[in-house]
N, C-alpha and C positions, 0 to 999 in steps of 0.2 A: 504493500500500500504506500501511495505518495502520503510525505508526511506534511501537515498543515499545522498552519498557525492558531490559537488558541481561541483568538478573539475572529479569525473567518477569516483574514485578511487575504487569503489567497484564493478564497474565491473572489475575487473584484477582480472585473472586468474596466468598468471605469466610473468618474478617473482614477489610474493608479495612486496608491500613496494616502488612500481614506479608508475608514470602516465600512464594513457590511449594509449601516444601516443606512448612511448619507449618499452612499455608492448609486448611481446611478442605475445600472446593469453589475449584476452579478453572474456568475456562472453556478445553473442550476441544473449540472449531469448529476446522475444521481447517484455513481460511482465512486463510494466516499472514501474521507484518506483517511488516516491513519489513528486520527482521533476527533470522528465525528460519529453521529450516529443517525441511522435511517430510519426513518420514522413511515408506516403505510399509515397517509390520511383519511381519516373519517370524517371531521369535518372542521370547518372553517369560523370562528367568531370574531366575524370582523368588526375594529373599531365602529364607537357609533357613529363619530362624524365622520366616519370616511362613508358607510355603508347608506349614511343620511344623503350623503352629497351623490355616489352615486343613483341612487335609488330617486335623486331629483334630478340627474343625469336623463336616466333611461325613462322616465317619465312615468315613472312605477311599472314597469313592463317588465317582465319576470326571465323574458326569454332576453329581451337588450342587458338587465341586469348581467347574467349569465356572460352576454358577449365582451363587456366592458369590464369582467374582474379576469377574464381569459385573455384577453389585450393585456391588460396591465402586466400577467406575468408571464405573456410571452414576449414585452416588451424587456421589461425587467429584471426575468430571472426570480421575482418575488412580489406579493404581493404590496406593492406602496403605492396607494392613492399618489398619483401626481398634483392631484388638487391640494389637498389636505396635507400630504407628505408621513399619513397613517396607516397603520395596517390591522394590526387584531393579532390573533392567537389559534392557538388550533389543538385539539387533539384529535390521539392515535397512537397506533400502537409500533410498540419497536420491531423492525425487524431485522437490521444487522450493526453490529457493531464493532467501530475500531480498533484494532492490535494495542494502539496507546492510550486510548479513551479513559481516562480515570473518573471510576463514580461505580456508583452501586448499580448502574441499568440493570437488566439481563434483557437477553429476547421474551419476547413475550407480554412486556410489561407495556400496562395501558395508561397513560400520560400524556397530562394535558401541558406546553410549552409554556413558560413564563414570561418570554422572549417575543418582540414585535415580527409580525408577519411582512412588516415591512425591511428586515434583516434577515428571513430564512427561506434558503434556497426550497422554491418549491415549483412541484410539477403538475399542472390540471388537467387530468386527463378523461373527466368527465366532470359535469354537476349535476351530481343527481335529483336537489332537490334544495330549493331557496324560502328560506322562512323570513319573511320583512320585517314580521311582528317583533321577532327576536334578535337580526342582525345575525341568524345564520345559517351556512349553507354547508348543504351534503356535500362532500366530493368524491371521487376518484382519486385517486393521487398519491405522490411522497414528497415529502420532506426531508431538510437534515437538521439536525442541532448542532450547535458547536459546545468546541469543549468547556467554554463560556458559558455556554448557555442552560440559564437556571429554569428547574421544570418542577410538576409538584406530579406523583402518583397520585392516580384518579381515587375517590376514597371510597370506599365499599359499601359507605353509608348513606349514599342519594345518588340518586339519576346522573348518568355521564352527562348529560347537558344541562342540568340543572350548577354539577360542579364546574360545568364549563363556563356557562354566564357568568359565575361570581368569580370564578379565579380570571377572567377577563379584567376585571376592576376590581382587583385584590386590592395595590397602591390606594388605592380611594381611605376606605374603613381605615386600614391602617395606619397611614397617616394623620386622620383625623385622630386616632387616638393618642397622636404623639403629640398634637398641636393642642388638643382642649383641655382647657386646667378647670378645675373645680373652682365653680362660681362665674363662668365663661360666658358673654352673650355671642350667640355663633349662630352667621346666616349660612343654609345653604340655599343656593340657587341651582333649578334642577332637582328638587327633594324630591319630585316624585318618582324619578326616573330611578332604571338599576343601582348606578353607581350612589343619586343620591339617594337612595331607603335605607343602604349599609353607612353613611355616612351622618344620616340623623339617630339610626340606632346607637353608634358609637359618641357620639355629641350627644346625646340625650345622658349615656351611661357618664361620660366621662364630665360634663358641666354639674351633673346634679342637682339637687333641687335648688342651688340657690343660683343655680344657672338661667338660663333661657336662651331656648333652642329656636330658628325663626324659619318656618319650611316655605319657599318660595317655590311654589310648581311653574310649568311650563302650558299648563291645561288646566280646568277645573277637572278632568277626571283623573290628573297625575297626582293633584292636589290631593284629591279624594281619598288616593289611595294610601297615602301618608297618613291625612287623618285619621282615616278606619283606623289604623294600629297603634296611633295615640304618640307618634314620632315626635313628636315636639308642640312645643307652649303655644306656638302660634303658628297659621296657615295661611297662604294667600298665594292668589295665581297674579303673574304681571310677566310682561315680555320686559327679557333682561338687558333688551338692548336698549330699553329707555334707562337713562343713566339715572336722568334725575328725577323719575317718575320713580321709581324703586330706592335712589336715595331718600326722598323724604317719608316716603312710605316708612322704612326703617328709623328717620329720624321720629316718627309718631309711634311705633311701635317701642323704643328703645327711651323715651322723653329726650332724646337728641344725645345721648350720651354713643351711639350707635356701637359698630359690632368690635367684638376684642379680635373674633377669627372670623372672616367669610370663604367658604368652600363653591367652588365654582364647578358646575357636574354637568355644564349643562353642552348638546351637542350644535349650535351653532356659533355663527360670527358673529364680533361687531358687540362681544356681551363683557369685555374689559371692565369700561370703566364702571359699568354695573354693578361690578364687582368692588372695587376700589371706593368709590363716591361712601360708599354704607359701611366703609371699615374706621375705627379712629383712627387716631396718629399714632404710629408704633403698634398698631395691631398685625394682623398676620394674613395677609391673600391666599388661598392655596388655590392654584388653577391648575384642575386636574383636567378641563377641557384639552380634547387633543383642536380645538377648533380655537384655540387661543392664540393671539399673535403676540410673541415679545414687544416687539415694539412699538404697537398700540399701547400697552401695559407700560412700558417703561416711561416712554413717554410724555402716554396720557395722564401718568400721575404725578410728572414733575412739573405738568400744562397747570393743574389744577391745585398745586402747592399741596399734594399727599403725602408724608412720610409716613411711610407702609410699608414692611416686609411683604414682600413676595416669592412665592415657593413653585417653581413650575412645579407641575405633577410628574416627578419623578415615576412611573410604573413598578417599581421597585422598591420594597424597603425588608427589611432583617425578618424574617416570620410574616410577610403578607399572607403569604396563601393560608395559614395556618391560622391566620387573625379573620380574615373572610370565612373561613369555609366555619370557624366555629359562631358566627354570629346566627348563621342559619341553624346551628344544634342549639347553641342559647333562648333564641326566639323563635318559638314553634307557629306563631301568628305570622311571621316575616319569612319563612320558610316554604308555607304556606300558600304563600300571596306568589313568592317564589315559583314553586313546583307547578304552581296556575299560571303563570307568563311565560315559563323559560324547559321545563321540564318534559 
């Protein structure tokens, strides 16, 4: 076996001299070297802004869908929205693996990747079947992982796609539980949505009662679904791209003292300073949208005299998948609502 580099670098095609994931064209044979591993796909979870934008591409057409995610990785080598510059995640099972590959694999083993679809070589060789409600699709196909690349065993204790949705937006819950202190006022925007229901359950846990939790849906029926399960002190629908129609909204909700943390989950543009306007001074951003532009954000909050931490949504932190997948065994109501959307 040819021997490769840890982090993928030798599958890039170009430009030379970048990673996997910024790489424009990768090489996606599937004839792997020395310390990768093969993965036969089952299926595909792709991000939600990437899957929103296509999915307003093809004009919700199911079968254009299908032609415009098989472009991108026969353009690519891999799945990466050109629009958005996102991908998603995938599971599947192993079926060969490298001479030097260090880790516990074996063949056989069914695992869901931790790693963006927009860095792993992959091959589409059918679609068998596209789900829009959920962002995801059947496929045909293989993959590879790099020696890099962090993956979580499927768990034997709920549905393979029910664990696939949530380890999608693992970084979400996670994070917020490293960011919210006790006694914390914390907006999320997006609460109704996947990533935001794990993110007001962990704000809710981790602010406590002398906290307040503010759920900003995207719908009155996103909103709905938050409130049913009692996710936080307050609810309201608003489009996030009005800045200052949601700033004061929060300045009335908050008697203008506004938010310590705002989590941003949500999958469109243009919803920055949304986000920012409703945070104090020295409070904490986290934009785990992959629909987030830095420099709207940088920016726009030195336009408007903001000093605000901000945290891109890292996809990654120390025990995510292990933090997600237990909020669905904690919360048999959110599991629930769960196994109904995604399962």
């Amino acid at each position: 076996m040819k021997k490769g580099c840890p982090f993928g670098t030798h599958r890039v095609i170009a430009p030379k001299g970048v990673l996997p994931q910024p790489a424009e064209v990768i090489d996606n044979t599937m004839e792997i070297y020395d310390n990768e591993v093969l993965i036969d796909v089952q299926t595909l979870n792709v991000d939600s802004a990437s899957f929103t934008q296509i999915e307003k591409q093809a004009g919700g057409d199911v079968e254009e869908i299908k032609k415009i995610m098989k472009g991108i990785v026969a353009k690519a080598g891999k799945h990466k929205n050109p629009v958005t510059g996102s991908g998603g995640m995938l599971i599947g099972t192993v079926k060969e693996i490298g001479d030097a590959y260090k880790g516990s694999l074996k063949v056989g083993d069914k695992l869901a990747t931790l790693v963006s679809l927009s860095l792993t070589p992959l091959v589409i060789e059918e679609i068998l079947e596209v789900r829009p409600d959920i962002d995801q699709v059947d496929i045909k196909g293989q993959a590879i992982l790099f020696q890099s690349g962090i993956y979580a065993v499927l768990p034997d204790d709920m549905p393979e796609t029910l664990a696939l949705s949530v380890l999608d937006v693992a970084g979400a819950p996670a994070q917020a539980a490293r960011l919210v202190q006790s006694g914390d006022t914390v907006v999320v925007i997006g609460g109704g949505g996947k990533s935001g229901l794990l993110c007001l359950y962990e704000a809710k846990k981790r602010a406590g009662v002398t906290g307040k939790v503010i759920c900003v849906g995207g719908s009155e029926k996103s909103t709905g679904r938050a409130k049913k399960l009692g996710l936080a002190d307050e609810y309201f629908s608003f489009d996030a791209t009005d800045a200052v129609g949601l700033y004061n909204k929060i300045v009335e909700l908050t008697d203008g003292k506004l938010a310590d943390v705002v989590i941003n989950c949500v999958n469109i543009e243009n919803t920055e300073m949304g986000s920012i306007l409703p945070c104090r001074d020295r409070g904490t951003v986290y934009f785990f949208s992959m629909a987030t532009s830095f420099t709207k954000a940088a920016l726009g909050a030195e336009g408007v005299g903001k000093d605000v931490n901000m945290i891109i949504g890292n996809g990654y932190c120390k025990d995510h998948a292990d933090i997600a997948l237990q909020v669905l065994r904690d919360s048999p109501e959110l599991r629930e609502l769960f196994e109904e959307m995604y399962a």
